[in-house]
N, C-alpha and C positions, 0 to 999 in steps of 0.2 A: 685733398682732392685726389679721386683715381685716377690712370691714365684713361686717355678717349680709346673706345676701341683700334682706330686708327695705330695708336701709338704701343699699345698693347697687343696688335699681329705684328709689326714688325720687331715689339721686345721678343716674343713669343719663336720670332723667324731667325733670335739672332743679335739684331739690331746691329747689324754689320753691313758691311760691302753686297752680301750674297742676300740678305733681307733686300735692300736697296733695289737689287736687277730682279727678284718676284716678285717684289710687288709693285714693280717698273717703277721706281721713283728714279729708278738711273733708266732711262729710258733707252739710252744708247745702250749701253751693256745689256741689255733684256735685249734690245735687236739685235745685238751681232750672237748672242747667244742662241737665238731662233736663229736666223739666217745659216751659221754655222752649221750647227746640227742639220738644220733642212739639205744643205748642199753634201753634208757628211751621209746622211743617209740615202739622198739620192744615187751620189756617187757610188757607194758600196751595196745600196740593195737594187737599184733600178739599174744601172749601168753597171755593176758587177764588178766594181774596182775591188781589187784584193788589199787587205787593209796592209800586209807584211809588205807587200810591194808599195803600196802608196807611203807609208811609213819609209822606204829605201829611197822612192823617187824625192821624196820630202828635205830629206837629209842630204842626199846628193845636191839636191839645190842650191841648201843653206852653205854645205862645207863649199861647194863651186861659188857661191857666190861669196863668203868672208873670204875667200882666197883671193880672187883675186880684189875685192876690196882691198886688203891688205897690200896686196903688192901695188895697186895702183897709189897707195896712201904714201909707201917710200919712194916712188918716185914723181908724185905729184907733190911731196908735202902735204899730205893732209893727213887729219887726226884718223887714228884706225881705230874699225869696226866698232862701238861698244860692247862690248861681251860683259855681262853680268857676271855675278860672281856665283859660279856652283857649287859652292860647295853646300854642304848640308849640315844645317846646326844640329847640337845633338842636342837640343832641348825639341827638336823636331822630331828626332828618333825617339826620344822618350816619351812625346807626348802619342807618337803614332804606336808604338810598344805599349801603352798606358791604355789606350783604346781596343787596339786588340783583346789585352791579357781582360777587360775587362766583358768583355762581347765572348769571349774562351769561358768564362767563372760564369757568366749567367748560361752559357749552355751547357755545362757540367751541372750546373744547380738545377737546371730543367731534367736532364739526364737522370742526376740522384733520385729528384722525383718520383720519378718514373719508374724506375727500376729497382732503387731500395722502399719509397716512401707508400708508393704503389697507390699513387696519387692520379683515378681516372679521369678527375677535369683537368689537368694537365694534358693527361693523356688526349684525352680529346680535342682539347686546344690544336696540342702540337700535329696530331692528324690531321684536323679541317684546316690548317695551314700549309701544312705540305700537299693536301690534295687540293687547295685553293693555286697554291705555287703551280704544282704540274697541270693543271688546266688550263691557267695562263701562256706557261711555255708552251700547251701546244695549240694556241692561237696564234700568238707570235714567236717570229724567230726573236735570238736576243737584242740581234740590232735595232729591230723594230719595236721592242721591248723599250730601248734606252729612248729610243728617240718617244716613243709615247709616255715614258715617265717624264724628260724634259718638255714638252708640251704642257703636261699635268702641271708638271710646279711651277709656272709662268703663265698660267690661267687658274687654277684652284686658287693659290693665296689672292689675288687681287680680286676675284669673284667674291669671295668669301668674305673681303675686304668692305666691300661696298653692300653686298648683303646680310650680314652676319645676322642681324638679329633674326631674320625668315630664317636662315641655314640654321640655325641655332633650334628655334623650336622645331622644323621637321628633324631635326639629328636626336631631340630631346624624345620625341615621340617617337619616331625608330628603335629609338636605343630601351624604352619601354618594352615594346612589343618582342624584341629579340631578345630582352632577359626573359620574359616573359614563357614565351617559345621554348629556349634553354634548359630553363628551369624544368618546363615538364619534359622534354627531352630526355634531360640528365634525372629528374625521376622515375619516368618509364623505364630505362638503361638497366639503373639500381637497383631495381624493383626488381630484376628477372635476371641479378647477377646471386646465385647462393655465395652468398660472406658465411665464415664458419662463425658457429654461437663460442663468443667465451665461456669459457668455463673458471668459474673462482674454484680455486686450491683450499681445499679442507685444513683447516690449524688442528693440530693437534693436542 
C-alpha cells in the first residue's frame, strides 16, 4: 500500500520536528514560530529596532541575568543556571561543509555551462532567475523578505495539504502551458542566433 498523501507531504517535508511545525501538526511550535517573527519584524521594521543593538541589549540581559542567578544560587544553595553544552560537534561541521561544498559544485557546474559548454537554456534559466531575484528585492526589503517566506512556509504546506489533488491539477496544467510558452520562446531565440555551419574535414 502507498503512503496517504497526508503522510507523504510531511515524508516529502522531512518527516521531522520542522515537517511537524508546517504542517501545524505541533501546533504550538507553528505558533511561537508566527508570533516570533511577527513581533521580530515589527520590532525592526515598524518600530525601527536596530537588529546589532537588539542582539547587544539581548545578551546583556542573559549574561545579567545567569550572573546573578549564579551568585544567588551560592548563597542560597540552589542548583545554578542550566547551561547547555556549546560546543559543536564536528560531525555538525562536516555535515554544514558537506552542504556548502555541494551548493559551491552545482554552481561551478551551472558556471562550466555556461561559459565552456555554451549551453543557452542554462543561460536563460540562470537570467530569468536572477532577474525574478532582483524584482523581488526591489519590492521587499530583506526583512520583509524573511518574514514573507516564513508566513509562506506555514500556510503553503498545510493548504497544499488539504488541497493537494485541486493544486495538483492547476500546477499540472500551468506547468503545460509554460513548457509550452518556453519552448517556442527558446525556438524563436535559436532561430535568429547565426551558429556557425560545421564543416567535415576532407580524408585524404
Amino acid at each position: 500500500m502507498g503512503d496517504s498523501p497526508r503522510s507523504s507531504i510531511h515524508l516529502a517535508l522531512g518527516g521531522d520536528a520542522v515537517a511537524d511545525v508546517l504542517l501545524w501538526k505541533n501546533w504550538i511550535g507553528s505558533l511561537i514560530v508566527l508570533v516570533s517573527s511577527t513581533v521580530f519584524w515589527i520590532l525592526f521594521k515598524i518600530a525601527g529596532y536596530n537588529l546589532l543593538q537588539f542582539i547587544a541589549n539581548v545578551l546583556l540581559l542573559l549574561v545579567t541575568i545567569l550572573f546573578f542567578w549564579a551568585k544567588s544560587a551560592s548563597i542560597l544553595n540552589r542548583p545554578l543556571p542550566p547551561l547547555p553544552d556549546l560546543d559543536v560537534s564536528d560531525e555538525t561541521f562536516l555535515a554544514v561543509a558537506e552542504v556548502m561544498c555541494d551548493w559551491g559544485n552545482r554552481a561551478l557546474s551551472i558556471a562550466r555551462d555556461i561559459a565552456i559548454g555554451g549551453d543557452l537554456k542554462v543561460l536563460l534559466q540562470v537570467v530569468s532567475s536572477l532577474w525574478l531575484i532582483s524584482v523581488i528585492g526591489g519590492l521587499f526589503d530583506f526583512l520583509t523578505l524573511i518574514y514573507v517566506g516564513i508566513l509562506v512556509c506555514l500556510s503553503v504546506p498545510v493548504l497544499y495539504e488539504k488541497r493537494q489533488d485541486q493544486i495538483d491539477d492547476k500546477l499540472s496544467t500551468a506547468h503545460s502551458v509554460f513548457q509550452a510558452q518556453y519552448r517556442k520562446l527558446d525556438d524563436m531565440i535559436l532561430s535568429k542566433i547565426p551558429f556557425p555551419k560545421s564543416k567535415e574535414k576532407k580524408t585524404q
